[in-house]
C-alpha positions, 0 to 999 in steps of 0.5 A: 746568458743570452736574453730571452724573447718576452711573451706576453700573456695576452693581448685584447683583439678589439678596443671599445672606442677610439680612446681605448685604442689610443691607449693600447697603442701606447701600453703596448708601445711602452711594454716593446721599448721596456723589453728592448730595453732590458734586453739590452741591459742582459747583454753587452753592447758591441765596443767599436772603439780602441780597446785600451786594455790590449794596446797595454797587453801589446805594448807593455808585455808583448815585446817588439818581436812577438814575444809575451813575457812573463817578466814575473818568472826568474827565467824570464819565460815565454809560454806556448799559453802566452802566444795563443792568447796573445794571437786571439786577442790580436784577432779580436782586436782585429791586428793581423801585424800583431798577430802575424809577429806572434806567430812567427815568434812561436814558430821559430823559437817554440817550433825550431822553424817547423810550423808550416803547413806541410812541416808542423810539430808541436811547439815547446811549452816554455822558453826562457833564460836556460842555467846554462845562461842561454836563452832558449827552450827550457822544456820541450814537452808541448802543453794541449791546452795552448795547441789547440788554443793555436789551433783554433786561432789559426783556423778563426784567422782564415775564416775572418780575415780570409787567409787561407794560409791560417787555415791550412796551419791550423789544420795540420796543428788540429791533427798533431794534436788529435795524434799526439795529445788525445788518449782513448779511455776505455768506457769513456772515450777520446780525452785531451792529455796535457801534453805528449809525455810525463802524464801517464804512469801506470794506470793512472793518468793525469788530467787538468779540468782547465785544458777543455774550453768549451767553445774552443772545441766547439770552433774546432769540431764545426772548422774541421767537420770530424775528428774528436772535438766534440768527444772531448767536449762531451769528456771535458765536461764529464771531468769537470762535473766529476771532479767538482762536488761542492762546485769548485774545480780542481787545478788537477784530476787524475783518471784511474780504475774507470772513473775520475779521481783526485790527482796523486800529486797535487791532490784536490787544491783548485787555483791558478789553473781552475780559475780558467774552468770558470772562464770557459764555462762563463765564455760558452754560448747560451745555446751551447747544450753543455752551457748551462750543465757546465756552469751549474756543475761549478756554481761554487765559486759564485756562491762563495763570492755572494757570501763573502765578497772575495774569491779565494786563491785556494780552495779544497774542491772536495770539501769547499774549504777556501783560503786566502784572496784571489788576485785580479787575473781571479776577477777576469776570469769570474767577470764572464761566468757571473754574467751568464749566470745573471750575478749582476752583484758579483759581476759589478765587483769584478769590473770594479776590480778590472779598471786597473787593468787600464789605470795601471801605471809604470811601476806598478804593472799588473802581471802576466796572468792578470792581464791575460786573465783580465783581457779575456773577461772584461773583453767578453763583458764589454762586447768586444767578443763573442762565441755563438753555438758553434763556437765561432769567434764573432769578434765586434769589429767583423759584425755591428762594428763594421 
């Protein structure tokens, strides 16, 4: 969390003598350099330097024409997911050519070529090896959760590198996906789908906690001056904290009767995709009014961990039963939610477990998710990036850095 202002209780209006004001000088010296310097401890130093992480990410799982690999699949495939985060940590890392190469993938094989500003459809989610032994769109039902990942990385690439290009295609996405991927519930309001088809059957609607990354649609909501993105961080917090009774979230939720319930088909399990809801929470701004609420309503992932060392892969959020040891793309995502919630401990553990990320050697590479996961948090923890209130990107490089 950001570091709060010390008060002191009191100071003396004279000194007695010389002497005495001499050593309340130094008292008063001593206690401004202390507070510095815990302030400093609370909150991480801008790194300015290379980021060995991402040059990894960039040269082992992003291949030379933008693609981002995920070489653990049997298709072999490439995600809507896997751009937007790729495009955003070009942004943090300050390399528009990456960036621009990502882009451009995404555009011509997840959009079929319309992803321009007056020409923009919603790109697949999932690209591969097809069983026809071609390459090309396994599925082309969009995922939210990447769309307005892209979105915002469009419209934070125009204000930082100020292309307002970016800014009129992240514009036109925003508003696809408030078309095409928001329902309004009665008595509740705007929520973000997973995607346009295959999440409604009957009166039951299926949602994922993961999919509403707080200062995302904060950054959307102050970009774009209207819309639903504040509505829908309001609701993405209402699911979390719905859904989650002992703390842990869910990978998937369900809508029904006017309330949030368990989800019909993968039922309470939280896991690969709940790990983000810690990340999200943990990456929100201090200031944020929905911060603190957030990260209270899934503090049982920390708990956990201060007991037992480990965050398990598996959980059952109704009861808190957890099985199994969460792998390092876990220990990414937990680093940023311990350090706003003061867990130096826990937070100790994950960047002990993060320093595989740039000792990995060939052979034994960390997996996509693991290095998504991992850039995400040690980034954050290391001061690479950050969001203020309004959910805007400040990356080290566009302030103290440059």
């Amino acid at each position: 969390m950001m570091p709060t202002q010390p008060s002191p209780r009191g100071t003396a209006r004279r000194a007695r003598s010389p002497l005495a004001a001499s050593a309340l000088a130094v008292a008063l010296l001593l206690c401004a350099t202390a507070a510095g310097a815990a302030r400093a401890q609370s909150a991480p130093a801008p790194a300015c330097g290379d980021w060995p992480a991402y040059r990894a990410f960039m040269t082992r799982t992003v291949q030379a024409d933008g693609r981002v690999l995920d070489a653990t699949t049997p298709v072999q495939q490439t995600t809507s997911e896997g751009q937007s985060y790729g495009m955003f940590f070009a942004l943090v890392a300050n390399d528009r050519a990456g960036f621009d190469r990502m882009l451009g993938w995404l555009r011509a094989n997840l959009a079929g070529g319309q992803f321009d500003a007056d020409n923009v459809r919603l790109p697949a989610w999932q690209w591969g090896h097809k069983p026809d032994g071609s390459w090309g769109v396994i599925d082309p039902n969009p995922a939210s959760d990447s769309d307005v990942w892209i979105a915002y990385d469009l419209l934070e690439a125009g204000r930082l590198w100020r292309a307002p290009e970016y800014t009129a295609l992240g514009t036109a996405l925003a508003a696809q996906i408030a078309k095409r991927e928001v329902s309004d519930f009665a008595g509740l309001g705007p929520m973000l789908l997973p995607g346009p088809q295959g999440f409604v059957n009957g009166d039951v609607t299926r949602l994922n906690p993961s999919y509403s990354p707080l200062p995302v649609l904060r950054g959307l909501a102050s970009a774009l001056k209207g819309g639903p993105w504040s509505a829908l961080a309001q609701n993405g917090y209402k699911l979390v904290s719905g859904t989650a009774p002992r703390g842990f979230a869910p990978d998937w939720a369900a809508w029904h009767a006017g309330q949030f319930v368990v989800d019909p088909k993968t039922g309470d399990v939280g896991s690969y995709d709940a790990i983000r809801v810690y990340l999200w929470a943990g990456l929100a701004n201090a200031a944020d009014p929905l911060a603190k609420p957030w990260l209270n309503a899934v503090r049982g992932m920390a708990d956990r961990v201060a007991q037992t060392g480990v965050p398990p892969e598996k959980v059952a959020a109704a009861t808190g039963v957890g099985s199994g040891e969460g792998p390092l793309s876990y220990w990414g995502a937990l680093a940023p939610y311990f350090a706003a919630l003061g867990d130096t401990k826990s937070l100790a553990l994950a960047r002990s477990r993060l320093a595989a990320l740039d000792g990995a050697t060939p052979g034994r590479e960390p997996v996509y998710y693991d290095r998504v996961l991992g850039l995400f948090g040690a980034g954050a923890v290391e001061g690479r990036y950050r969001f203020d209130a309004n959910g805007r990107l400040v990356p080290a490089w566009e302030g103290a850095c440059r």
